[in-house]
C-alpha positions in Angstrom: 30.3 -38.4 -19.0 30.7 -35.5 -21.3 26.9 -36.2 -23.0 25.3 -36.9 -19.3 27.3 -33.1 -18.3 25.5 -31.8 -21.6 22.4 -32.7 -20.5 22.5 -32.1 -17.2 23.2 -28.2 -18.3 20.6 -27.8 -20.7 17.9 -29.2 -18.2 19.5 -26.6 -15.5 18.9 -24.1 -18.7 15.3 -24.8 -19.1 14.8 -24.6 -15.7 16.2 -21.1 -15.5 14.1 -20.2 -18.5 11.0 -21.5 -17.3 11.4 -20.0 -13.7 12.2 -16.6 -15.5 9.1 -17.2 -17.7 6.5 -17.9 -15.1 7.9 -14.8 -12.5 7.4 -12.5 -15.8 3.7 -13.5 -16.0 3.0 -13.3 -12.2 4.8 -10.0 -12.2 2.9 -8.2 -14.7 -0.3 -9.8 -13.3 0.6 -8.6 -9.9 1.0 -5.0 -11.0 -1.7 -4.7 -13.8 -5.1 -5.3 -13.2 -7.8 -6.6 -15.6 -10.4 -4.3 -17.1 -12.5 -7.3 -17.1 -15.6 -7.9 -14.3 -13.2 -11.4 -13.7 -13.3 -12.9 -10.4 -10.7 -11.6 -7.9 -8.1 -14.4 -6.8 -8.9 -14.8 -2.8 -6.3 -14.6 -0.2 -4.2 -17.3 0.3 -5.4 -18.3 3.5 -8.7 -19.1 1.9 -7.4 -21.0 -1.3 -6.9 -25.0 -1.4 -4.0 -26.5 -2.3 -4.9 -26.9 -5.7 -6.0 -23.4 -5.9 -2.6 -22.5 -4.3 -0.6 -24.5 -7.1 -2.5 -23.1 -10.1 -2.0 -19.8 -8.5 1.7 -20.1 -8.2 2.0 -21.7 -11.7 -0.4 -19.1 -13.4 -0.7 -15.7 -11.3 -3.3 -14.2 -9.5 -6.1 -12.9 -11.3 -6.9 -9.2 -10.4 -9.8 -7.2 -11.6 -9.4 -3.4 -11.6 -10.5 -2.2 -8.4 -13.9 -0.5 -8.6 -15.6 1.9 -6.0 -18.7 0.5 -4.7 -20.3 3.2 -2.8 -20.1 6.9 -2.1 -19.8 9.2 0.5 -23.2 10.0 2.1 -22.4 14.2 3.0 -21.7 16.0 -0.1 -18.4 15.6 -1.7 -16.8 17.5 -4.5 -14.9 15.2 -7.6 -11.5 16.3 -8.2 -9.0 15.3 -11.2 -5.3 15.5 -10.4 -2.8 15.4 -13.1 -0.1 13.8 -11.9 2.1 10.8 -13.2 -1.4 9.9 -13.9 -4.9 11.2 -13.8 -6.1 10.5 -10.5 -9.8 10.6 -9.0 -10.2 12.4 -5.5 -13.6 12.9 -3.7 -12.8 16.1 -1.1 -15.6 16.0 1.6 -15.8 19.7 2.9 -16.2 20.0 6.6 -18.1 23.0 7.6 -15.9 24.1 10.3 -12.4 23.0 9.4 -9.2 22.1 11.7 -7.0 21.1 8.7 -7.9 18.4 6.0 -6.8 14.8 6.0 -5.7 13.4 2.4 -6.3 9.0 3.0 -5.0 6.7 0.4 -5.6 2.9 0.1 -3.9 -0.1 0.2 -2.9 -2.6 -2.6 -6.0 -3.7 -4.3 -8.1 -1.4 -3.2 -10.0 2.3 -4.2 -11.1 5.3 -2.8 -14.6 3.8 -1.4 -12.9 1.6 1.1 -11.6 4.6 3.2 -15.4 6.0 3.8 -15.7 5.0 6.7 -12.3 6.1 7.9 -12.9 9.2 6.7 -16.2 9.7 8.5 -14.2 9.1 11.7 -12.1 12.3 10.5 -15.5 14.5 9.9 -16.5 13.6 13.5 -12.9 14.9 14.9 -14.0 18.5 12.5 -11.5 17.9 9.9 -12.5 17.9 6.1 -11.1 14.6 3.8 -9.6 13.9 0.9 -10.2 10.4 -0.6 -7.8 9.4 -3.2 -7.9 6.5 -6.2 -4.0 5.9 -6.8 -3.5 5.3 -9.9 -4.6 1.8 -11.6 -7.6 2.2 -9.4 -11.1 3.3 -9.3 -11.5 5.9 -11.6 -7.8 6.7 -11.9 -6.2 6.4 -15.4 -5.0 2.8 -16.1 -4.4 -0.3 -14.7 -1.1 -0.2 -13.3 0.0 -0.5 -9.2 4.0 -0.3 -8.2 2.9 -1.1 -5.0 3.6 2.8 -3.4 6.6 3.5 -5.6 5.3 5.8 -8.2 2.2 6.2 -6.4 4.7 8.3 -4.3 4.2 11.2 -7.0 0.8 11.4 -6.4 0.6 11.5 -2.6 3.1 14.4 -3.4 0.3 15.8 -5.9 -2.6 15.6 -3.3 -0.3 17.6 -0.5 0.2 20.1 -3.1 -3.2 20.5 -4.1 -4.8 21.2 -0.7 -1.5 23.0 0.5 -2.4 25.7 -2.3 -5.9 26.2 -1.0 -4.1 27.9 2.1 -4.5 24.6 4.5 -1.3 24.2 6.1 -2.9 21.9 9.0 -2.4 18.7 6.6 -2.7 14.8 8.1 -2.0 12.2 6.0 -3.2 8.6 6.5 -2.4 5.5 4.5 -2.9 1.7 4.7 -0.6 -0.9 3.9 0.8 0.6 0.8 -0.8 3.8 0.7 1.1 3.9 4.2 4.4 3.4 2.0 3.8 5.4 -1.0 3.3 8.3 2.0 6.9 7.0 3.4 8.2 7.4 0.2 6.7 10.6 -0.7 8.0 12.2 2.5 11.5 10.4 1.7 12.0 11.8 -2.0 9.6 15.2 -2.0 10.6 16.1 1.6 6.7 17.3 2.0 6.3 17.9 5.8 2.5 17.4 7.1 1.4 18.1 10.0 0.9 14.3 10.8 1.1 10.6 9.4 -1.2 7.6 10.4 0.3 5.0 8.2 -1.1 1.0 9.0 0.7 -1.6 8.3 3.7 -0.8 5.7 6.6 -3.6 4.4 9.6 -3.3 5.6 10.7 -3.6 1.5 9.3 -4.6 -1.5 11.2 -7.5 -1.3 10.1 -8.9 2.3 6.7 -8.2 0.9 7.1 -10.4 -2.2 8.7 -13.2 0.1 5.7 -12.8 2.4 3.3 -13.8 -0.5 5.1 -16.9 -1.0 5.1 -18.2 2.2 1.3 -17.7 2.6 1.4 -20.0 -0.3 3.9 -22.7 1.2 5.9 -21.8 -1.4 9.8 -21.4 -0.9 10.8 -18.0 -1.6 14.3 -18.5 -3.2 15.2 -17.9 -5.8 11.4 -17.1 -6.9 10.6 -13.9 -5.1 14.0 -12.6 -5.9 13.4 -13.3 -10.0 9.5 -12.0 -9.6 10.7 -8.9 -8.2 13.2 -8.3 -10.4 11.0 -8.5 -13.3 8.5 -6.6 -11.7 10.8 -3.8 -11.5 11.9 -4.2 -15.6 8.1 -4.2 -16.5 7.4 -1.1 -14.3 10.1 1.2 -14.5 11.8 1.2 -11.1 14.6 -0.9 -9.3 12.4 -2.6 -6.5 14.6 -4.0 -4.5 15.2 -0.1 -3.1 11.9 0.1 -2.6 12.0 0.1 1.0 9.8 1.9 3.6 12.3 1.0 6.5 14.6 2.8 5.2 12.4 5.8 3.9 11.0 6.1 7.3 14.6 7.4 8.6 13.4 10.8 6.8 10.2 11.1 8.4 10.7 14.3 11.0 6.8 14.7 11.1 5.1 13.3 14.0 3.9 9.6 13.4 1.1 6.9 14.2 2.1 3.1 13.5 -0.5 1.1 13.3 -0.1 -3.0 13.6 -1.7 -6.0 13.6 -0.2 -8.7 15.8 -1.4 -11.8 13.4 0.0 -10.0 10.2 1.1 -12.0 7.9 1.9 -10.1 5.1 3.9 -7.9 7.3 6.6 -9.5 10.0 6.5 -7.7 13.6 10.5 -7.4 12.9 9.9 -4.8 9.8 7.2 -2.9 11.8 9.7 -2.8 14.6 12.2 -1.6 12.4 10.4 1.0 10.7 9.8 2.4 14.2 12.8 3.0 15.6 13.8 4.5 12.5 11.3 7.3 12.8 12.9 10.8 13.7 10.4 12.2 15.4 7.3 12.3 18.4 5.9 8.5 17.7 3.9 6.5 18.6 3.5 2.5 17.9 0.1 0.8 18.7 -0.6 -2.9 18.3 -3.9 -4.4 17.6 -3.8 -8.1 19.0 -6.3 -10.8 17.4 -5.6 -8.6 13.5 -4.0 -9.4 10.6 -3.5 -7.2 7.7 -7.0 -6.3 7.1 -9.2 -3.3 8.2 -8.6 -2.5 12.0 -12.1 -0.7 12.3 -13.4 -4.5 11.8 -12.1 -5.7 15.0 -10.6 -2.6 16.4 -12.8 0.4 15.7 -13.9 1.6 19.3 -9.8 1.5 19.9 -8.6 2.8 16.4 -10.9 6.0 16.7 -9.2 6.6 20.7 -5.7 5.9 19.2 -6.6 8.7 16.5 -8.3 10.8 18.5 -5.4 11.1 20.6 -2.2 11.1 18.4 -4.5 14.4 16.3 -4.6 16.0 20.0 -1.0 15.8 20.8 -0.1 16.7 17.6 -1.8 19.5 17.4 0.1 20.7 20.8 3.3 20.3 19.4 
């Protein structure tokens, strides 16, 4: 009995050891990305079962995001110092209403918010197009998913805030959206306006989210990966937690959602709305997941916009 109890701990031990060793690795590759032209690990919904174990046993595989095109009116290349270097494109508009400072999603870099940003030209407003660090032609390879990333949302605002602009929108996706939450949280910056698509609830429901696009159960795995995440980069992530950072937000507000989300639930969007202290607005995009509205949504997106930047300004 006592030899059977003996083993039956020490497999339990390896076990733990094993699960803490293989969160460590999918942690660190979650939040570092390659410097290598490797080939990006596809969404889970387009993976095969085998591809969907190996990924869960080994990590995802994530090239540093590169920017693969440029802005066609002329643009101006700014380097920020903030926690990092950070690379900024400001697009001057010739006859400015204010400036609105966009920042990416998880992933992603400063070329994928082009065409958003075009959309702000068109309503007279010059942009701001931001690499967060660990992207484009940012320093290093490092993403906390919007936690430190927070710092240099704060470092924009302050940049184009000592040109004189005071008229100052800021639009994220996904976590650009909560690195903007959290800014506003711990900096207490106060723009004129938010547009923010898409942001977790919390760090952790995000992490659980990934799992269960895998099939994968999400205890006690997501809990371990996160935790480690937060040991490799610094920061205690399960506080990281938009829902609650939106309860600081007095600025007026523009949710953006995709019904068939699947990396965010309707419950956290839902949340992080009533939470919101101030005018608000929530708009739902049926038939779109967590992916770029203007694909399925454009002719909508750019009235939604159009509109919450009027009223705004009115208030």
């Amino acid at each position: 009995m006592k030899l059977q109890k003996n083993r039956f701990l020490k497999t339990l031990l390896f076990l733990f050891i094993l699960i803490n060793v293989i969160a460590f690795f999918h942690a660190y590759k979650f939040t570092h990305f390659k410097e290598n032209k490797s080939e990006k690990t596809q969404s889970p919904e387009k993976l095969s079962s085998w591809q969907k174990a190996k990924t869960l046993l080994l990590g995802v595989n994530n090239p540093k995001p590169k920017n693969s095109k440029f802005p066609s009116q002329k643009y101006k290349t700014l380097k920020l110092k903030s926690n990092k270097e950070i690379e900024c494109w400001f697009v001057q508009n010739p006859n400015p209403k204010g400036t609105v400072i966009l920042f990416h999603g998880y992933g992603s870099e400063k070329s994928s918010l082009i065409e958003r940003s075009n959309i702000f030209q068109n309503l007279g407003y010059s942009t701001m197009l931001v690499d967060f660090m660990g992207s484009g032609n940012s320093e290093g390879n490092q993403t906390t998913i919007g936690f430190k990333e927070a710092e240099e949302v704060k470092t924009c605002f302050d940049y184009i805030n000592s040109t004189g602009e005071k008229n100052i929108f800021l639009f994220g996706s996904s976590m650009g959206a909560a690195a903007i939450m959290k800014c506003i949280n711990d900096s207490k910056i106060n723009p004129k306006g938010i547009i923010i698509e898409c942001p977790f609830g919390s760090m952790y429901q995000t992490v659980c989210a990934r799992f269960k696009k895998m099939n994968a159960p999400t205890f006690p795995m997501a809990g371990i990966l996160l935790f480690w995440g937060g040991i490799q980069n610094g920061f205690w992530g399960f506080n990281h937690t938009p829902s609650d950072y939106a309860k600081s937000i007095k600025c007026p507000t523009l949710l953006l959602y995709g019904e068939k989300d699947k990396s965010v639930s309707k419950q956290e969007t839902d949340k992080i709305y009533h939470n919101l202290n101030s005018f608000k607005k929530l708009v739902i995009y049926k038939e779109t997941g967590h992916e770029n509205y203007l694909i399925k949504n454009k002719s909508q997106w750019v009235s939604d916009v159009t509109d919450f930047i009027a009223k705004t300004e009115k208030l």
